[in-house]
CHARMM-style PDB file with segment names, atoms N, HN, CA, C and O in Angstrom:
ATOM      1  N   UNK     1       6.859   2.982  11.936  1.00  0.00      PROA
ATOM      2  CA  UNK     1       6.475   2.092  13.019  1.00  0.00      PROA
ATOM      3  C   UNK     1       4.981   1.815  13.013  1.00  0.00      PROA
ATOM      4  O   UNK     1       4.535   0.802  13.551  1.00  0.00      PROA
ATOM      5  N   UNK     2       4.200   2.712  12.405  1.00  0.00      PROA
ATOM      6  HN  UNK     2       4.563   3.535  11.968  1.00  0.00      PROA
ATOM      7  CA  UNK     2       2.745   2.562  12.565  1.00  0.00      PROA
ATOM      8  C   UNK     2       2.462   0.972  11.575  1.00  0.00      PROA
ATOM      9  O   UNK     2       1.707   0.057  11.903  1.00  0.00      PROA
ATOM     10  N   UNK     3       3.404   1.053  10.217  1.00  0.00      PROA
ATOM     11  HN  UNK     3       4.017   1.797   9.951  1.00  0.00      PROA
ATOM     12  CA  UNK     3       2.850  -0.555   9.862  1.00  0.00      PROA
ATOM     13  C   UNK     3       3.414  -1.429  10.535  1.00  0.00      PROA
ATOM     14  O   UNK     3       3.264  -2.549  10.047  1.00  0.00      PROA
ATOM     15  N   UNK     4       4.119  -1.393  11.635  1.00  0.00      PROA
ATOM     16  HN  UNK     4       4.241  -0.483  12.032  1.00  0.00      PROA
ATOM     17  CA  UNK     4       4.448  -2.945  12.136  1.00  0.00      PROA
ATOM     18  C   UNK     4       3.286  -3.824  12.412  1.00  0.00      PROA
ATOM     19  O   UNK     4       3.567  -5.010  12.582  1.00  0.00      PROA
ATOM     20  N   UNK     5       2.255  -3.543  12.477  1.00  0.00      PROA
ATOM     21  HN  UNK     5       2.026  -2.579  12.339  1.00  0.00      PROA
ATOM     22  CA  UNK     5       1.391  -4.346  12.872  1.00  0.00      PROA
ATOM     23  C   UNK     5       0.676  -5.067  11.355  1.00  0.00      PROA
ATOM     24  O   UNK     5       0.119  -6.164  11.363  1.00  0.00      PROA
ATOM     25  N   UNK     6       0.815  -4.285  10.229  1.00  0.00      PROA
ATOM     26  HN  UNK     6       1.267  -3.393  10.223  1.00  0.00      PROA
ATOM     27  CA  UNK     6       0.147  -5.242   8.938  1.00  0.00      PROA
ATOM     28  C   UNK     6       1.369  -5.862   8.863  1.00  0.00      PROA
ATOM     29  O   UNK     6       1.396  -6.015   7.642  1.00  0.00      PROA
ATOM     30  N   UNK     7       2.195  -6.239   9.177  1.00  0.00      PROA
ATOM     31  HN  UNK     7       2.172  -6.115  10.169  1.00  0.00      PROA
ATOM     32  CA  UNK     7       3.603  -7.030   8.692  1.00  0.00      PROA
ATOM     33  C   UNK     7       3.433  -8.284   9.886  1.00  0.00      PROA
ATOM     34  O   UNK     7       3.860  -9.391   9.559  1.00  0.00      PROA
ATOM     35  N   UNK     8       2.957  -8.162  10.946  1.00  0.00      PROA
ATOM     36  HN  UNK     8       2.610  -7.263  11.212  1.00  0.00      PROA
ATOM     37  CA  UNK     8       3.014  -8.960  12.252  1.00  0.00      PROA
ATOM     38  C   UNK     8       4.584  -8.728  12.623  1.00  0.00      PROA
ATOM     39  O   UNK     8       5.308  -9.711  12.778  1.00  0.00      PROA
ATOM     40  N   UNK     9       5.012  -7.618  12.739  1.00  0.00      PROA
ATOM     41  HN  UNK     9       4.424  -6.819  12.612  1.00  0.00      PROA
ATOM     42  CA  UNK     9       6.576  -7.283  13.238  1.00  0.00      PROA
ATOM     43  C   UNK     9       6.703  -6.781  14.356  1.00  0.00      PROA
ATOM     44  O   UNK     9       6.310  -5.616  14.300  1.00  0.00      PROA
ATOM     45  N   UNK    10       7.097  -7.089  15.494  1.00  0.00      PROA
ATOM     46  HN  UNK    10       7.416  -8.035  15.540  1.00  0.00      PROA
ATOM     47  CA  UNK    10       7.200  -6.874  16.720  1.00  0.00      PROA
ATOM     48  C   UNK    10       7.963  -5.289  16.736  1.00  0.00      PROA
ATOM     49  O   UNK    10       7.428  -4.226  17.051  1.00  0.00      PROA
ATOM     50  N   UNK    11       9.180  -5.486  16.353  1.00  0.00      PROA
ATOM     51  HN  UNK    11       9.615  -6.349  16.097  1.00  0.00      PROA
ATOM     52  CA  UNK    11       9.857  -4.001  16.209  1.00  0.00      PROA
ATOM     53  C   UNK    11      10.999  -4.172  14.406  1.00  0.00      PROA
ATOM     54  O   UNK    11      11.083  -5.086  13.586  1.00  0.00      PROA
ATOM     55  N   UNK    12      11.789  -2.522  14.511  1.00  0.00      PROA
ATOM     56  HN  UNK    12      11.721  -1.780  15.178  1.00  0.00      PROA
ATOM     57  CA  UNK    12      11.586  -2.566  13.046  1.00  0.00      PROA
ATOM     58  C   UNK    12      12.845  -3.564  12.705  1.00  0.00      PROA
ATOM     59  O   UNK    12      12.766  -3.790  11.498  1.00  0.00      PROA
ATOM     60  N   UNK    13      13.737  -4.111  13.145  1.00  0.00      PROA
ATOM     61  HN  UNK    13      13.802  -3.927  14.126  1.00  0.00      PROA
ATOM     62  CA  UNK    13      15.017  -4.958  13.502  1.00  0.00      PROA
ATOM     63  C   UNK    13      14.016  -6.604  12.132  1.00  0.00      PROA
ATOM     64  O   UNK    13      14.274  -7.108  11.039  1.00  0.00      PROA
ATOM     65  N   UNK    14      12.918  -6.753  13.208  1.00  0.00      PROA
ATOM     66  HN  UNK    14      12.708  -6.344  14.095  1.00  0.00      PROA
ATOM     67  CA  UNK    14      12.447  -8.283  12.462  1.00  0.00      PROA
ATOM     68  C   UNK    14      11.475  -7.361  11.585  1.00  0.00      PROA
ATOM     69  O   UNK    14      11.278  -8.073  10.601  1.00  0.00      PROA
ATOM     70  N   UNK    15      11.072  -6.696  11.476  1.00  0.00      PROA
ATOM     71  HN  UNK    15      11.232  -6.117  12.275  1.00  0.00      PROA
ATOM     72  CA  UNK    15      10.432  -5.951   9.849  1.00  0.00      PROA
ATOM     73  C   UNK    15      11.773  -5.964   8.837  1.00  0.00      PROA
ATOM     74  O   UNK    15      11.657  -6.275   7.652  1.00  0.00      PROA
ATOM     75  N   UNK    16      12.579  -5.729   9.213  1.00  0.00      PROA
ATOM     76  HN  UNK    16      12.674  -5.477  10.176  1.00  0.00      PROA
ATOM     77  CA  UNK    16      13.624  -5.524   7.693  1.00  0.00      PROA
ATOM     78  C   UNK    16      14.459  -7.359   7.944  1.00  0.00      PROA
ATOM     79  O   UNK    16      15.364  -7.560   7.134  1.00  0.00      PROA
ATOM     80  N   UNK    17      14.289  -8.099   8.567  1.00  0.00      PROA
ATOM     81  HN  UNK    17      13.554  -7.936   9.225  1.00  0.00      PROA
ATOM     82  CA  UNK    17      14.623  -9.069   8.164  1.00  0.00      PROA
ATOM     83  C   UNK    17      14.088 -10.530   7.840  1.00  0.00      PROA
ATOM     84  O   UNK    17      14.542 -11.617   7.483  1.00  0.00      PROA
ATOM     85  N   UNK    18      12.906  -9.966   8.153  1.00  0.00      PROA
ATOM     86  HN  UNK    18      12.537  -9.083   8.443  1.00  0.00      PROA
ATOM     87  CA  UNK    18      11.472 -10.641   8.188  1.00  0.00      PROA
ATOM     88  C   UNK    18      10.921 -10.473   6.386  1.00  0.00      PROA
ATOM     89  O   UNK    18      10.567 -11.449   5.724  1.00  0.00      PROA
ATOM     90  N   UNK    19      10.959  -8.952   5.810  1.00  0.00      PROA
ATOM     91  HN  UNK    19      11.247  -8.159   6.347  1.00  0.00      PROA
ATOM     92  CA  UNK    19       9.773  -8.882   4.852  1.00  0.00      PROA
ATOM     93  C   UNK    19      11.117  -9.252   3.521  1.00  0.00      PROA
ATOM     94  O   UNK    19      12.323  -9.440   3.356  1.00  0.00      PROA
ATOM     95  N   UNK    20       9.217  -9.129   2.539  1.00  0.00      PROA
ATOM     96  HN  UNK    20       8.238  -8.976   2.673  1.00  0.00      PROA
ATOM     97  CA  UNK    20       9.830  -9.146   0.797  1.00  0.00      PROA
ATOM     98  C   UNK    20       8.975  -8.198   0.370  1.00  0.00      PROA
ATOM     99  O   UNK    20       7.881  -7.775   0.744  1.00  0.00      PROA
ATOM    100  N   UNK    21       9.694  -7.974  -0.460  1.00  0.00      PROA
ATOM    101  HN  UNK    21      10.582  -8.318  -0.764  1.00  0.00      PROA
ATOM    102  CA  UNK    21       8.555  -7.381  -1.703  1.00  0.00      PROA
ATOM    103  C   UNK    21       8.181  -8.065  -2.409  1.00  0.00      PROA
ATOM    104  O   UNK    21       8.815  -9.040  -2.812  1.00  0.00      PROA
ATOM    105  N   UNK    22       6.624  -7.639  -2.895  1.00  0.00      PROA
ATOM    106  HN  UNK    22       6.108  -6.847  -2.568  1.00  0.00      PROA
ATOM    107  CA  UNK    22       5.861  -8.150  -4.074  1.00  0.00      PROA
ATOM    108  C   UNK    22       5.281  -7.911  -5.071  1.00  0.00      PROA
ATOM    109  O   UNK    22       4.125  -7.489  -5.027  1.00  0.00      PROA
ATOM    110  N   UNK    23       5.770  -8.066  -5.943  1.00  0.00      PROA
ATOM    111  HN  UNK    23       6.708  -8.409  -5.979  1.00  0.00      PROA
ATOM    112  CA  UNK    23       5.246  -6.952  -7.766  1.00  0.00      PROA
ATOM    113  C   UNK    23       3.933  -7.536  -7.713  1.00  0.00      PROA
ATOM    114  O   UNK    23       3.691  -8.652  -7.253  1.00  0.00      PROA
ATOM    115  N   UNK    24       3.018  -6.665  -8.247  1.00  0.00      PROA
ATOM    116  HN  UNK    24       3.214  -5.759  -8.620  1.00  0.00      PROA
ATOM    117  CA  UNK    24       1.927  -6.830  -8.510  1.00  0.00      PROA
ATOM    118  C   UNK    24       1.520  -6.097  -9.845  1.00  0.00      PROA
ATOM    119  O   UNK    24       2.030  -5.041 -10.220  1.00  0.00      PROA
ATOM    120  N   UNK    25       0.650  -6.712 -10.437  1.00  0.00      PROA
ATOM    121  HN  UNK    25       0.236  -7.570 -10.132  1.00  0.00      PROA
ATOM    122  CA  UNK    25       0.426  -6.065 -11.748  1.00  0.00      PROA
ATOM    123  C   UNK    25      -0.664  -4.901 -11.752  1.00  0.00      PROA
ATOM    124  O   UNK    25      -1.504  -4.500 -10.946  1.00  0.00      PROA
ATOM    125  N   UNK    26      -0.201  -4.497 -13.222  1.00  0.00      PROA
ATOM    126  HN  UNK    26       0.481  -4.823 -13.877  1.00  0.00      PROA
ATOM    127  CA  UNK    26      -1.380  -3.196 -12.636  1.00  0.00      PROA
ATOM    128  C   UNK    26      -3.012  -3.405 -12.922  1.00  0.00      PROA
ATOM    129  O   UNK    26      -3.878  -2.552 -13.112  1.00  0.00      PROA
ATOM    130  N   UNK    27      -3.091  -4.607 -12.887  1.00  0.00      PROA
ATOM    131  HN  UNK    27      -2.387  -5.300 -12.732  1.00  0.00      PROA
ATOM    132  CA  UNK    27      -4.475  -4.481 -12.560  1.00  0.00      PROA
ATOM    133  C   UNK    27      -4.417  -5.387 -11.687  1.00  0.00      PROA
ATOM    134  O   UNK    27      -4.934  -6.453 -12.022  1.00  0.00      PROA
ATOM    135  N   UNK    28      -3.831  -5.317 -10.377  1.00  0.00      PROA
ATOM    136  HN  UNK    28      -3.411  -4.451 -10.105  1.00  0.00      PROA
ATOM    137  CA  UNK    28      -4.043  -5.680  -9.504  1.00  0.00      PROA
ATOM    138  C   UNK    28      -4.177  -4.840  -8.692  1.00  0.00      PROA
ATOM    139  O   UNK    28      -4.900  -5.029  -7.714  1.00  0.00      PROA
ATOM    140  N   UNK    29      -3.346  -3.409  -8.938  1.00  0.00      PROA
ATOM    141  HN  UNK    29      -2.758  -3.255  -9.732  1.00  0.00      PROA
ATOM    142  CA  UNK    29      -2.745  -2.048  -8.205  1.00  0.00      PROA
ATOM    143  C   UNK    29      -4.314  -1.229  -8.901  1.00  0.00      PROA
ATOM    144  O   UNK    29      -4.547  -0.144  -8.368  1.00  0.00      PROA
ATOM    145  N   UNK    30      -5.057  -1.551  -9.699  1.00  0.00      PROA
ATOM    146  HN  UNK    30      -4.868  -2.433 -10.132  1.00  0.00      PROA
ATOM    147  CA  UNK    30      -6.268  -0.928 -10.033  1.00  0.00      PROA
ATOM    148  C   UNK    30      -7.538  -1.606  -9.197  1.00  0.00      PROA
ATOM    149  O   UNK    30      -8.580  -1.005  -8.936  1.00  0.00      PROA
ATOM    150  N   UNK    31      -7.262  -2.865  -8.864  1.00  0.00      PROA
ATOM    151  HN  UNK    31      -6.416  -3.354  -9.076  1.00  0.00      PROA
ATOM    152  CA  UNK    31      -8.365  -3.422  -8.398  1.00  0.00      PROA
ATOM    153  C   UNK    31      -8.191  -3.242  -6.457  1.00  0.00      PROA
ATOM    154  O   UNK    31      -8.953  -3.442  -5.511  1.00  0.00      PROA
ATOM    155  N   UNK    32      -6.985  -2.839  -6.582  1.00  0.00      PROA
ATOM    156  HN  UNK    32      -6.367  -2.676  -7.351  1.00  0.00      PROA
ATOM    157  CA  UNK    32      -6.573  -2.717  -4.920  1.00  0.00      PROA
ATOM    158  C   UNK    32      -7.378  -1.457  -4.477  1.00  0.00      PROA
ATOM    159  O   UNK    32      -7.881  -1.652  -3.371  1.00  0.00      PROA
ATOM    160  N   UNK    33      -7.662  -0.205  -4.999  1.00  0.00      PROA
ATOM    161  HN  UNK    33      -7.253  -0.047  -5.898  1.00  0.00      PROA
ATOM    162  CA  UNK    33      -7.718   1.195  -4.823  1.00  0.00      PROA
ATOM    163  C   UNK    33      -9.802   0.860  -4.393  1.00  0.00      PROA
ATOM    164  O   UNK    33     -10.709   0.100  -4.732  1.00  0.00      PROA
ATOM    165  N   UNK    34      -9.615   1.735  -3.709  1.00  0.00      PROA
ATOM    166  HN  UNK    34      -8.878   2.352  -3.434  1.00  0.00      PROA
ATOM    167  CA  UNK    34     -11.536   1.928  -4.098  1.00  0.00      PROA
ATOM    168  C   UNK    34     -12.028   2.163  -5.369  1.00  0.00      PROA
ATOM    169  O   UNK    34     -11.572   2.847  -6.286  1.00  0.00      PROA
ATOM    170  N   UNK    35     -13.322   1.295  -5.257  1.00  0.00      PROA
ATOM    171  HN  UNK    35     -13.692   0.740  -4.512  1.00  0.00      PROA
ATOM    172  CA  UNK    35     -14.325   1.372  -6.528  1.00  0.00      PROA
ATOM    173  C   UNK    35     -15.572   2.436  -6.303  1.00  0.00      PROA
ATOM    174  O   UNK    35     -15.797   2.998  -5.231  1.00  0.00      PROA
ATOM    175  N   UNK    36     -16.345   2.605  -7.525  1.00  0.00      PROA
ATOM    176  HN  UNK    36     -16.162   2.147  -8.396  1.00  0.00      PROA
ATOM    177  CA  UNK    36     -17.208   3.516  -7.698  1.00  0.00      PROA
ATOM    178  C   UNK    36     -17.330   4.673  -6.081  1.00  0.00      PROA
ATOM    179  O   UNK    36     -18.137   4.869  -5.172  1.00  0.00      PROA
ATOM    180  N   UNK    37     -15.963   5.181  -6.520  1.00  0.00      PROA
ATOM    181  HN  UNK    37     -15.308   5.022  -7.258  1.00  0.00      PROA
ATOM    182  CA  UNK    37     -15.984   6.120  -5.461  1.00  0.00      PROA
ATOM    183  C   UNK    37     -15.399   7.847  -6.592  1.00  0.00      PROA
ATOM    184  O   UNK    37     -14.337   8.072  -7.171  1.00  0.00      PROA
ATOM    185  N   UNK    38     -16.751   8.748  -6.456  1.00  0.00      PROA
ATOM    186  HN  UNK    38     -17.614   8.565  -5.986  1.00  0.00      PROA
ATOM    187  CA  UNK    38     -16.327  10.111  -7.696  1.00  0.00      PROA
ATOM    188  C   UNK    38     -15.477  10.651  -5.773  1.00  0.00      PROA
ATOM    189  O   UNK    38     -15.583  10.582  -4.548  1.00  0.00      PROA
ATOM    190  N   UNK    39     -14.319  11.391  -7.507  1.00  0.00      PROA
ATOM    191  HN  UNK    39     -14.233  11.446  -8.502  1.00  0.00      PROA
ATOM    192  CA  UNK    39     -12.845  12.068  -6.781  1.00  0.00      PROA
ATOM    193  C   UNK    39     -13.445  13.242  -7.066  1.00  0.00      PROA
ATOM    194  O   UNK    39     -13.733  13.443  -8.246  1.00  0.00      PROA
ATOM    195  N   UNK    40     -13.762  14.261  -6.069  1.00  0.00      PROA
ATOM    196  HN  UNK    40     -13.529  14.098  -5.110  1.00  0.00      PROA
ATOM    197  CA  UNK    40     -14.554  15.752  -6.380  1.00  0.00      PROA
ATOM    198  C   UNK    40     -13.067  16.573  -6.325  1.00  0.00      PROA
ATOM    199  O   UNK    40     -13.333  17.771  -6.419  1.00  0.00      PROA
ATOM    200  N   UNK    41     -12.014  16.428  -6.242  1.00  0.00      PROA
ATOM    201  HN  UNK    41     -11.798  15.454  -6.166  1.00  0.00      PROA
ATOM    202  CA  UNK    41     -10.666  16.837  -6.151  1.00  0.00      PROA
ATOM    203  C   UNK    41      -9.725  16.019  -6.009  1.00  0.00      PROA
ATOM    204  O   UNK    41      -9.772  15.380  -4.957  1.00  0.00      PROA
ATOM    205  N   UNK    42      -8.607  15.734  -6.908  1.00  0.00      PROA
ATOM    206  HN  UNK    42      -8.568  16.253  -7.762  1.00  0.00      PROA
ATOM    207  CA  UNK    42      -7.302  15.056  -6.740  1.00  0.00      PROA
ATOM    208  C   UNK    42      -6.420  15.218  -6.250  1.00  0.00      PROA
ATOM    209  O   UNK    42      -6.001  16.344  -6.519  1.00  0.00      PROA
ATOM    210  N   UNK    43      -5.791  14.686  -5.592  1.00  0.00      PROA
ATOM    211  HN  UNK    43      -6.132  13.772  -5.374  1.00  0.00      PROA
ATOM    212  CA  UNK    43      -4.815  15.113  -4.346  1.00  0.00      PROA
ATOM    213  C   UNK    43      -3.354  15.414  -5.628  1.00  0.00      PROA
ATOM    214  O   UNK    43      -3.217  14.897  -6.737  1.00  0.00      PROA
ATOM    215  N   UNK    44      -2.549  16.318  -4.993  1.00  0.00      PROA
ATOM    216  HN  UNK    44      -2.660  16.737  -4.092  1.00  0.00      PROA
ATOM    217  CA  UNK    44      -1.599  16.668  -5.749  1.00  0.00      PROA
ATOM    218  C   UNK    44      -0.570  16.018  -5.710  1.00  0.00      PROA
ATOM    219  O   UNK    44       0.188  15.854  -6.667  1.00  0.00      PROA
ATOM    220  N   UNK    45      -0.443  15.625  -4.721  1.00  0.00      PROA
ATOM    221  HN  UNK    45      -1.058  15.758  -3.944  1.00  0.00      PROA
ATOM    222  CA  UNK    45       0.990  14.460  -4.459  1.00  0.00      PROA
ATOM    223  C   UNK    45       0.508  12.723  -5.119  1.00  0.00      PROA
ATOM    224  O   UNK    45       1.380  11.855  -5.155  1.00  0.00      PROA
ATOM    225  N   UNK    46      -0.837  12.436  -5.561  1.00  0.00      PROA
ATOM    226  HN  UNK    46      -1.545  13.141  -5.532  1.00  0.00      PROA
ATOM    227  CA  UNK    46      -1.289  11.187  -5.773  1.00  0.00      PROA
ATOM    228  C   UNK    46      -2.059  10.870  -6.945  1.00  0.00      PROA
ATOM    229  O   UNK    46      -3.100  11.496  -7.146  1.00  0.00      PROA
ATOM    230  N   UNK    47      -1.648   9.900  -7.812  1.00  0.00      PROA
ATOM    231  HN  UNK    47      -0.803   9.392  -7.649  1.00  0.00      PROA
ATOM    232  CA  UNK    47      -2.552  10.127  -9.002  1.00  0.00      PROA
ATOM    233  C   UNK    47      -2.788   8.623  -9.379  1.00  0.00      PROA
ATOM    234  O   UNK    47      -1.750   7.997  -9.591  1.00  0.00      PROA
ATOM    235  N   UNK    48      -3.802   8.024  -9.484  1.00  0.00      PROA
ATOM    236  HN  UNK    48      -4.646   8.533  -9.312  1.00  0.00      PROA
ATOM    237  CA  UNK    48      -3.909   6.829  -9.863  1.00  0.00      PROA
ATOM    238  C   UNK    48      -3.857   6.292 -10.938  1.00  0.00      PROA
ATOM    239  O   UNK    48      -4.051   5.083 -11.063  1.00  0.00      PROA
ATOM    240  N   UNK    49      -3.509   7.312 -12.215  1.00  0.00      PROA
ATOM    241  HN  UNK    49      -3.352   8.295 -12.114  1.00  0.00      PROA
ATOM    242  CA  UNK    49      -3.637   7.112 -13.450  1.00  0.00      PROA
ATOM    243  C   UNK    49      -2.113   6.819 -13.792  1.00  0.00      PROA
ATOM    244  OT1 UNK    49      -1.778   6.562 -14.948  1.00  0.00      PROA
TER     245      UNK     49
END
């Protein structure tokens, strides 16, 4: 429920009949992430590589 609001979805009923998905390439999924930002530890559940 917390993204209804980046979707503009009132409740989750018009979120699932409202959205799409959208492939994006991976350098789009590289250019999406933060830049010149040093990782002093990598999260274990997340890997950008």
């Amino acid at each position: 429920r917390a993204g209804l609001g980046y979707c503009g979805a009132k409740n989750i009923t018009s979120l699932q009949d409202n959205s799409q998905f959208i492939r994006i390439t991976s350098a789009s999924m590289k250019e999406s992430h933060p830049h010149d930002v040093m990782i002093s530890r990598e999260a274990p559940n997340y890997s950008i590589r």
